[in-house]
N, C-alpha and C positions, 0 to 999 in steps of 0.2 A: 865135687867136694874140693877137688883143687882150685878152684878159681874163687871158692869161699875163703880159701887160707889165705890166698894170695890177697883178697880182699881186707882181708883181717887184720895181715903182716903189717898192709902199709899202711893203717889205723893207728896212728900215737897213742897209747892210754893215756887218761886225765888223771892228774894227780887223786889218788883216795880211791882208783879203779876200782883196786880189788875190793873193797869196802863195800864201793856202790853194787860189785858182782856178788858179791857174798848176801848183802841184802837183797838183792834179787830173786837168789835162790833161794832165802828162805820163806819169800813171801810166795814166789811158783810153790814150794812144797807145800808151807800153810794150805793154799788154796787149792792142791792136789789131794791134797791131804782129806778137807772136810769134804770134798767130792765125793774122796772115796767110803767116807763113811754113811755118807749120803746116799751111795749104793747099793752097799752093806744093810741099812735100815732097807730100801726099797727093795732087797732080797728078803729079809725077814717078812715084809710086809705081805710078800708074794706068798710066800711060806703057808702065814700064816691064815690069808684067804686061800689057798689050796687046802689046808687042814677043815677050814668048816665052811668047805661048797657044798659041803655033803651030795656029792654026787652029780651035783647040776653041771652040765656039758657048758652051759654058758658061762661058770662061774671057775670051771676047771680054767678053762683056755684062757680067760681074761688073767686066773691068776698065775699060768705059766707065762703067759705072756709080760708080765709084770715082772716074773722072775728071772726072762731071758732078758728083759731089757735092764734091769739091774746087772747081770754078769755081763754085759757088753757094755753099763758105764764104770765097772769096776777094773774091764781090762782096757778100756780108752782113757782111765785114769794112771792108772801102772802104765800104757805108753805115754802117754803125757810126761809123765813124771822121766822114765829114764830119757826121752828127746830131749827135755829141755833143758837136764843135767848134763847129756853128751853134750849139747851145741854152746851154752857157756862154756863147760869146764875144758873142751878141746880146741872147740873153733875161735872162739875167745882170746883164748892165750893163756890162763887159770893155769892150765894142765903140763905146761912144758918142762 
């Protein structure tokens, strides 16, 4: 992490930097954003083939399966999201 600073430090910003960082971040969130809701639907979806497998072994496990891989792109979207915030907003220079 220190050799990133150090790298960072002796980086000039461009005039309108923080402009162009600011629009960065909010197109990372945008796109964190509908990820996650994209998730969210594929947990629902999971849901709601678990609700009428009625029973079937094949249909159960396809739709847990459905719904673990929803909670695992909802929480690689929440790490997404705070990474890309920490390493602008600090490493950057944003945050000093």
């Amino acid at each position: 992490m220190d050799l990133l600073r150090i790298i960072a430090d002796g980086v000039e910003p461009l005039p309108g930097d923080d402009n162009l960082t600011e629009r960065i971040i909010q197109i990372i969130n945008v796109v964190v954003g509908v990820l996650g809701i994209i998730a969210v639907i594929v947990i629902i979806i999971g849901g709601v083939n678990y609700m009428t497998s009625t029973g079937d072994p094949g249909k159960v496990k396809k739709a847990k399966d459905t719904i673990l891989y929803g909670v695992i792109g909802l929480v690689i979207c929440a790490l997404a999201f705070a990474i890309v915030n920490f390493v602008i907003i600090n490493i950057l220079g944003n945050g000093s």
